[in-house]
DSSP file (Angstrom, degrees, kcal/mol; ACC not computed):
  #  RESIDUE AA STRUCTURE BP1 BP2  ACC     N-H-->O    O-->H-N    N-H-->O    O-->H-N    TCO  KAPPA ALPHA  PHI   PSI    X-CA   Y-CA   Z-CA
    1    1 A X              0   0    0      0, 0.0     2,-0.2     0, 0.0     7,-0.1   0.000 360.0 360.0 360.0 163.3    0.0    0.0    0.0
    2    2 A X        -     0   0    0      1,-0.2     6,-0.0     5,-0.1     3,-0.0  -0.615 360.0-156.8-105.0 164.0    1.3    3.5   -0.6
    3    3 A X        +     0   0    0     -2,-0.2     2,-0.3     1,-0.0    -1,-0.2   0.790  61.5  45.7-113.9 -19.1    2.0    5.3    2.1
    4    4 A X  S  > S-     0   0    0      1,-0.0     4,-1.0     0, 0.0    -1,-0.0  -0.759  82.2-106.7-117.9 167.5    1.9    9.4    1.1
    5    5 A X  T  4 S+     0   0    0      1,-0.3     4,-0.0    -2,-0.3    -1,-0.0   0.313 116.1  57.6 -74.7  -2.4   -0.4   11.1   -0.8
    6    6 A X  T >> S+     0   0    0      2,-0.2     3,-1.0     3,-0.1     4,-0.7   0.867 107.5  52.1-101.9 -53.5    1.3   11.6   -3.8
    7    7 A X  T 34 S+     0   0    0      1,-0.2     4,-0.4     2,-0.2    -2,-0.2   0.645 105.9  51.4 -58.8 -25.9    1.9    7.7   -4.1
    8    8 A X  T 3X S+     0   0    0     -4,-1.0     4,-1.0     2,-0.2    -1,-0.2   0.606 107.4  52.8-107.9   5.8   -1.6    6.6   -3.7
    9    9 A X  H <> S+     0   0    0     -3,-1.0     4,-1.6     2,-0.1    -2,-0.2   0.678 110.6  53.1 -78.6  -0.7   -2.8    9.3   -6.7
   10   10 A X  H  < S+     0   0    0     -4,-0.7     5,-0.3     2,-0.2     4,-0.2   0.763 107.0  47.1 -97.2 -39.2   -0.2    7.5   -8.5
   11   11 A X  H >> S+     0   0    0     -4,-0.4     4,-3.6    -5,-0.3     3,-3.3   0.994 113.4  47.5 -48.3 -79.6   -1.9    4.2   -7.6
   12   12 A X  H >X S+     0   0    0     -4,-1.0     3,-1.0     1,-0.3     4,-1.0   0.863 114.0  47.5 -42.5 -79.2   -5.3    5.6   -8.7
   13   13 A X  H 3< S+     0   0    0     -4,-1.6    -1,-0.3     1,-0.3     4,-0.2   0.307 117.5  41.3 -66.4  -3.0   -3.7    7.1  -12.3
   14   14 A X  H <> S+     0   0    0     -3,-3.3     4,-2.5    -2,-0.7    -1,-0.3   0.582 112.6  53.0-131.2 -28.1   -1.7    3.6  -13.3
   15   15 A X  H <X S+     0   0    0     -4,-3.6     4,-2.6    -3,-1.0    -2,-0.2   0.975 114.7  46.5 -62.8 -72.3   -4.9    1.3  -12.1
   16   16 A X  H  X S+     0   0    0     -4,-1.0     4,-1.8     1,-0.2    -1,-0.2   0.736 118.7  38.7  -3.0 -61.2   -6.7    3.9  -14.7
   17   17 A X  H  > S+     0   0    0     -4,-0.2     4,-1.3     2,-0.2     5,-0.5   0.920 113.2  57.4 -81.7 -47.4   -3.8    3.4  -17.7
   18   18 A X  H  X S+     0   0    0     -4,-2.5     4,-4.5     1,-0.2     5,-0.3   0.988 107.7  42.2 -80.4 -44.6   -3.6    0.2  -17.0
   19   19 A X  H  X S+     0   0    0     -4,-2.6     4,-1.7     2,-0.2    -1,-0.2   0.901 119.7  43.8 -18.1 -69.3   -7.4   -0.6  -17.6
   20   20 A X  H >X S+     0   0    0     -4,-1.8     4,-2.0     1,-0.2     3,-0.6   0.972 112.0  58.9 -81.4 -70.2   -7.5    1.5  -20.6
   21   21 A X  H 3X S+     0   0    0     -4,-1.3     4,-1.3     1,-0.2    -1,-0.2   0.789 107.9  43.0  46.5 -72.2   -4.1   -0.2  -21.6
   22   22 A X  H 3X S+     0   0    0     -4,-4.5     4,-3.2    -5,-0.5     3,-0.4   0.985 114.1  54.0 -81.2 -39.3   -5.4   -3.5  -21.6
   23   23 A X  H <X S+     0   0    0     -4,-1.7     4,-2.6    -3,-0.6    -2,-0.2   0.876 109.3  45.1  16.0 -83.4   -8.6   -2.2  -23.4
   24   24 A X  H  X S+     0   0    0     -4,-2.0     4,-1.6     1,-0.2    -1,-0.3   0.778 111.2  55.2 -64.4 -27.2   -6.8   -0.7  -26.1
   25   25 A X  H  X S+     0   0    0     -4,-1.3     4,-1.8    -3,-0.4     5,-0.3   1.000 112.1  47.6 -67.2 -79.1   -4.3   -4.2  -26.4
   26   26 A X  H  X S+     0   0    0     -4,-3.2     4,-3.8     1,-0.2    -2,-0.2   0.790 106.8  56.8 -42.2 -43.3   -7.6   -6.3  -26.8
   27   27 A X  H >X S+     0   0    0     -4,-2.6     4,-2.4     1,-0.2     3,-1.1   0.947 117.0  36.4 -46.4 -80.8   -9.0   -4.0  -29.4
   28   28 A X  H 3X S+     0   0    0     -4,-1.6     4,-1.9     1,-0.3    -1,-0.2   0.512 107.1  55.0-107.4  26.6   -6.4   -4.5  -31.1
   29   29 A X  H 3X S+     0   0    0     -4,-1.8     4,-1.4     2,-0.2    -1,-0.3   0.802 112.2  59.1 -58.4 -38.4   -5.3   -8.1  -30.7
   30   30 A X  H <X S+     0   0    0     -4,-3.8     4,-1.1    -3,-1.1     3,-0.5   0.981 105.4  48.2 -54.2 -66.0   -9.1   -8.4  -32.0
   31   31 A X  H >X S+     0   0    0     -4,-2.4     3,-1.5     1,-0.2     4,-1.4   0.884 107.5  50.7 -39.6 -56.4   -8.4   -6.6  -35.1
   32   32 A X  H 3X S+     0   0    0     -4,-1.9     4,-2.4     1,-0.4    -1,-0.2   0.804 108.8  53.3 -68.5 -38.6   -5.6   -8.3  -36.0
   33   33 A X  H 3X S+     0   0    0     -4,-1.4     4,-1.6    -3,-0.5    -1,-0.4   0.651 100.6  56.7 -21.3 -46.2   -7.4  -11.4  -35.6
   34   34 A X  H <X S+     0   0    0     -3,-1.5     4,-2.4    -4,-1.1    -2,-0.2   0.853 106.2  56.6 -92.5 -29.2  -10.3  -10.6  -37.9
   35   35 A X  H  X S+     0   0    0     -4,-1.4     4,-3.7    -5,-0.2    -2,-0.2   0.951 109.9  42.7 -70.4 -33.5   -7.5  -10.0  -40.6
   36   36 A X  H  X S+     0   0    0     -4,-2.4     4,-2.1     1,-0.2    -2,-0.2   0.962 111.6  55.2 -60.9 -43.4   -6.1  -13.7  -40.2
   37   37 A X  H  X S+     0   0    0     -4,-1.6     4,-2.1     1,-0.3    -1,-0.2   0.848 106.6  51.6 -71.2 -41.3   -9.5  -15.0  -40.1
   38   38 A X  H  X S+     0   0    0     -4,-2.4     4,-1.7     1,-0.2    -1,-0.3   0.958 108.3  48.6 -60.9 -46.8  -10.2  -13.2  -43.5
   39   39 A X  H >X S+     0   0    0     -4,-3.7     3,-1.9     1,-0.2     4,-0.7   0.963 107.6  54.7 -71.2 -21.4   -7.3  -14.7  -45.2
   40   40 A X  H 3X S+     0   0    0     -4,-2.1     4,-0.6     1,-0.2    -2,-0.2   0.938 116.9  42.9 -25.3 -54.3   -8.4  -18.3  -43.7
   41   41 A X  H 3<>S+     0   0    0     -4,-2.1     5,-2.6     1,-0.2     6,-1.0   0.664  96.3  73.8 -72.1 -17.1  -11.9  -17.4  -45.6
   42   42 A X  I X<>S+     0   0    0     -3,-1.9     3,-2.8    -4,-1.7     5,-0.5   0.985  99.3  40.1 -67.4 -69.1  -10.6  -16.1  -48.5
   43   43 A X  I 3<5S+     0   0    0     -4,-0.7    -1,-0.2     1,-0.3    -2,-0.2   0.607 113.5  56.4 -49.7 -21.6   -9.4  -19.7  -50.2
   44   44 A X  I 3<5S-     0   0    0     -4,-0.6    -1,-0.3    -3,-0.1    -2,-0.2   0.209 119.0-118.4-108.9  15.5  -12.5  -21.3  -48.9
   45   45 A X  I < 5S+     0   0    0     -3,-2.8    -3,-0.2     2,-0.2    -2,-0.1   0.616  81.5 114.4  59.5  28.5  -14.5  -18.6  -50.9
   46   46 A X  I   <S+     0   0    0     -5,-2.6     2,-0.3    -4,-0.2    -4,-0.2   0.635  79.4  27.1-101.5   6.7  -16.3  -17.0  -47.9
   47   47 A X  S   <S-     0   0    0     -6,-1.0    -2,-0.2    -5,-0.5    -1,-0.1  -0.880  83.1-123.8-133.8 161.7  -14.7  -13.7  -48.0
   48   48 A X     >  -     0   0    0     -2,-0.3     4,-0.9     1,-0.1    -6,-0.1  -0.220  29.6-108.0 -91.0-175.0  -13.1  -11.9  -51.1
   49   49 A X  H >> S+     0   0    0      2,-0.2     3,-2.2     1,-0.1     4,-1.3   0.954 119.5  56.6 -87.7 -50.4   -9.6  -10.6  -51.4
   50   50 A X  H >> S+     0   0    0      1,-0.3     4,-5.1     2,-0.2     3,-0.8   0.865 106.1  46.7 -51.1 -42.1  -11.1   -7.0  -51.1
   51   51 A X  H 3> S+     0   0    0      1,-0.3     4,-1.0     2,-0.2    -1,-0.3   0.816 112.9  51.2 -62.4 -28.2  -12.8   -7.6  -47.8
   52   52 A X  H << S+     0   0    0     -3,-2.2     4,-0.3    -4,-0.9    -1,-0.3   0.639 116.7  43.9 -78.5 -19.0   -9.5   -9.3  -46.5
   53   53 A X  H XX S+     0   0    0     -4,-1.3     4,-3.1    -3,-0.8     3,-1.0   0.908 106.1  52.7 -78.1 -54.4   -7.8   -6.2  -47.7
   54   54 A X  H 3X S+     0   0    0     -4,-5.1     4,-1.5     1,-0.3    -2,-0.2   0.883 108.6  58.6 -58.4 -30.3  -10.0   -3.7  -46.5
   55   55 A X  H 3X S+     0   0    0     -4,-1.0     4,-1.3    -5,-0.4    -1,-0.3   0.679 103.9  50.8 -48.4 -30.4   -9.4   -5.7  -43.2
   56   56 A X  H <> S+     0   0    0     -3,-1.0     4,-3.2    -4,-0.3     5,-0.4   0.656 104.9  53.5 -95.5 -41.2   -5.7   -5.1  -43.4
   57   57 A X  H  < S+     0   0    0     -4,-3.1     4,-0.2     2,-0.2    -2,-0.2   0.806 104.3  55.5 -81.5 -15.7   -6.0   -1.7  -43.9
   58   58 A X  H  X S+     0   0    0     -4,-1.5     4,-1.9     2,-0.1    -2,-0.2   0.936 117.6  39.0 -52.5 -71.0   -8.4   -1.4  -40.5
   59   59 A X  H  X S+     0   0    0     -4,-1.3     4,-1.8     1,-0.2    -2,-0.2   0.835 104.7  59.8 -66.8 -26.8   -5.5   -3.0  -38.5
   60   60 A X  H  X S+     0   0    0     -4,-3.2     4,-3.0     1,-0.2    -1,-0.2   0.796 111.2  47.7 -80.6 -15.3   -2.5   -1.5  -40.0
   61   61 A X  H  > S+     0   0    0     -5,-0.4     4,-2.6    -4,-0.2    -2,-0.2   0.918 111.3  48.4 -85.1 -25.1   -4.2    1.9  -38.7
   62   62 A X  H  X>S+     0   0    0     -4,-1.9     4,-3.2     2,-0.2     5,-0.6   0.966 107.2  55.1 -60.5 -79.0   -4.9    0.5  -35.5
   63   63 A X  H  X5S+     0   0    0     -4,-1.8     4,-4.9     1,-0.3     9,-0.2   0.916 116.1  43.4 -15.3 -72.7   -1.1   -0.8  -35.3
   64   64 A X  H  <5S+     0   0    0     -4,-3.0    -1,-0.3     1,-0.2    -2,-0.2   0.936 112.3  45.4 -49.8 -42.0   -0.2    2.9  -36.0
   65   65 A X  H ><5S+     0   0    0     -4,-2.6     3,-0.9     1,-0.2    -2,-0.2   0.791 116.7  49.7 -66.3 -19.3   -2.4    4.5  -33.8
   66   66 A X  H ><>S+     0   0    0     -4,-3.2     3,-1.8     1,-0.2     6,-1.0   0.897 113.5  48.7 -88.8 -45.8   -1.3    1.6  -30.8
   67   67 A X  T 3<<S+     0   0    0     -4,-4.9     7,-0.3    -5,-0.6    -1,-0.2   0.643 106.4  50.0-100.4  32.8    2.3    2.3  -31.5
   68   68 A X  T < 5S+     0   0    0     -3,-0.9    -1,-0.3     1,-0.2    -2,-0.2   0.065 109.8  58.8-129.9  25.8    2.2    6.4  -31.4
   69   69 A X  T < 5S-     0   0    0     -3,-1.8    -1,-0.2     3,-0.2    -2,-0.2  -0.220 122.8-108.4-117.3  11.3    0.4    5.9  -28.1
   70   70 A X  T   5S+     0   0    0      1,-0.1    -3,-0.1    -4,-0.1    -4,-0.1   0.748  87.0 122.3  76.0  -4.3    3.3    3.9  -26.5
   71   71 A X  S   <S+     0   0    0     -5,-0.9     2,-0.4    -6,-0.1    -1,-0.1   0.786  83.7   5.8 -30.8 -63.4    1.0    0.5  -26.8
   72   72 A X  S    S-     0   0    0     -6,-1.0     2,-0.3    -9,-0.2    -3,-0.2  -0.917  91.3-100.1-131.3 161.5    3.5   -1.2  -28.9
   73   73 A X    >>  -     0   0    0     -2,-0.4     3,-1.7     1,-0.1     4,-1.3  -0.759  35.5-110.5 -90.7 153.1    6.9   -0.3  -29.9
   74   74 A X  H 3> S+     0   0    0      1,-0.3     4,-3.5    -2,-0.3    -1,-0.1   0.580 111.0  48.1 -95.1 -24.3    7.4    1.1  -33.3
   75   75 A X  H 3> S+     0   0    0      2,-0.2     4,-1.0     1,-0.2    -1,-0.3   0.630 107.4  47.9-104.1   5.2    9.3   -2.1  -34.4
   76   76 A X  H <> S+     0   0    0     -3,-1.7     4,-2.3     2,-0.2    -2,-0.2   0.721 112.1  54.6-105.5 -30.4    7.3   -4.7  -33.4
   77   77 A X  H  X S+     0   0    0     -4,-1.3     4,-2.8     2,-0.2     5,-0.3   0.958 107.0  55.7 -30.1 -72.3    4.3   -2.3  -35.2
   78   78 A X  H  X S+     0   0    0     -4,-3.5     4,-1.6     2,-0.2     5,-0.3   0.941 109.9  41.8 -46.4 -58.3    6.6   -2.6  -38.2
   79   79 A X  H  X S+     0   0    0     -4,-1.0     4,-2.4     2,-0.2    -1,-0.2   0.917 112.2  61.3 -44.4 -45.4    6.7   -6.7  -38.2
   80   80 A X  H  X S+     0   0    0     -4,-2.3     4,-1.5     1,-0.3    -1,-0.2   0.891 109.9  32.5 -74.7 -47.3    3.2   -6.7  -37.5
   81   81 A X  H  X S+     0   0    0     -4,-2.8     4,-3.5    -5,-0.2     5,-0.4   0.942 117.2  59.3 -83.5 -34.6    2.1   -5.2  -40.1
   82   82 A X  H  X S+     0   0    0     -4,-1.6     4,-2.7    -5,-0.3    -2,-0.2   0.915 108.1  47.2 -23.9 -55.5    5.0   -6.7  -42.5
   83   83 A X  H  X S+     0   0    0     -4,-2.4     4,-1.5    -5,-0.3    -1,-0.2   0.995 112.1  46.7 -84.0 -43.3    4.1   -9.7  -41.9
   84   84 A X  H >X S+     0   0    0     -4,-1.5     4,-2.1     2,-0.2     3,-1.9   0.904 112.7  49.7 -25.6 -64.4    0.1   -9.2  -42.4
   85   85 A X  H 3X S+     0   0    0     -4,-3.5     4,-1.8     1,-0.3    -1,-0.2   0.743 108.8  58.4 -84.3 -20.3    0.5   -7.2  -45.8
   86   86 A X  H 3X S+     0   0    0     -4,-2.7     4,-0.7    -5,-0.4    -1,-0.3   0.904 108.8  41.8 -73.3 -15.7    2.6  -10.1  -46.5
   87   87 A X  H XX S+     0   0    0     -3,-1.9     4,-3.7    -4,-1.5     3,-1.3   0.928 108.2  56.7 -50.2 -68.3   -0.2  -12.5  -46.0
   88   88 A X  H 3< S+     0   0    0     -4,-2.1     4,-0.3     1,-0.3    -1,-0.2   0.829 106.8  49.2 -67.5 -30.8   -2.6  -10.8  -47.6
   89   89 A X  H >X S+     0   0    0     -4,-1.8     4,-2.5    -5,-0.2     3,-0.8   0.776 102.7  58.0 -91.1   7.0   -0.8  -10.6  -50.7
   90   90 A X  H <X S+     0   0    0     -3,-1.3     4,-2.2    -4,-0.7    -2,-0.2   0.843 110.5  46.4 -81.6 -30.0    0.1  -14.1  -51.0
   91   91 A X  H 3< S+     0   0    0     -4,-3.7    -1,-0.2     2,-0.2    -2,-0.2   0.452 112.1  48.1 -94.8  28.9   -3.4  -14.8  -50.8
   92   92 A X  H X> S+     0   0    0     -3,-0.8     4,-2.2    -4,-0.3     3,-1.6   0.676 113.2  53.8-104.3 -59.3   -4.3  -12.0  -53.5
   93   93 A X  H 3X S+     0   0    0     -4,-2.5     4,-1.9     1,-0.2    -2,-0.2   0.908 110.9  41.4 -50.0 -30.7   -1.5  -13.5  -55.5
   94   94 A X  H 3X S+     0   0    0     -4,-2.2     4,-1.4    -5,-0.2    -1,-0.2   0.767 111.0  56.1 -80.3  -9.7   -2.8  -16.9  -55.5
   95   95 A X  H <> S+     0   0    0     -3,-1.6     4,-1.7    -5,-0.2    -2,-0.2   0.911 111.8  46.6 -79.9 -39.9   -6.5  -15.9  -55.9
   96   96 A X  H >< S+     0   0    0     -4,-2.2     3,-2.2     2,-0.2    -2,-0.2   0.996 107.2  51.9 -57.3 -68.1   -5.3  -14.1  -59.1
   97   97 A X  H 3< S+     0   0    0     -4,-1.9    -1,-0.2    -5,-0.3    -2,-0.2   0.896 112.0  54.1 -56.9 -43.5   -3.2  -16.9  -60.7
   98   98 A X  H 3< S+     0   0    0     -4,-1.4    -1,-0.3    -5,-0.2    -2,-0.2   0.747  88.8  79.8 -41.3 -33.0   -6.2  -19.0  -60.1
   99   99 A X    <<        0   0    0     -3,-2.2     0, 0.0    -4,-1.7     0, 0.0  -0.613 360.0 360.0 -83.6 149.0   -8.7  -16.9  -61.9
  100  100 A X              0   0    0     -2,-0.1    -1,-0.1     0, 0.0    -2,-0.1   0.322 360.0 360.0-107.8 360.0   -8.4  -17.5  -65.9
């Protein structure tokens, strides 16, 4: 327990951050999530490439916004989206080479 008064507003204000913290984390662990799920759907023809795209572009603005709030760190931001937009075009390139 804190013992001066300056240490338990400091209590109060990081219980706060951390709430809204974990919040913001889920949000976008969620997103990122709905983008895998699309390309899953794509090959099994229950989503299109655009809806997996437009999906991609939802999370990679979340990713920014999370890591110019101090959420995530800028490079792990960078992977994260790296590795998505690589996703999503291997399965736009393979939807294309399939189509005649």
């Amino acid at each position: 327990m804190p013992n001066t008064d300056s240490a338990r507003r400091a209590l109060r204000k990081d219980e706060r951050r951390r709430v809204r913290n974990k919040q913001q984390r889920s949000a976008l662990r969620t997103t990122v999530k709905k983008v895998r799920a699309a390309a899953i759907a794509v090959p099994t023809g229950v989503k299109t490439v655009a809806e997996a795209q437009s999906a991609l572009q939802l999370a990679i603005k979340k990713i920014d916004q999370s890591a110019a709030k101090h959420l995530i760190h800028r490079n792990k931001a960078a992977r994260d989206k790296s590795r998505l937009t690589k996703l999503i075009n291997k399965i736009a390139d393979v939807k294309t080479a399939d189509a005649p």
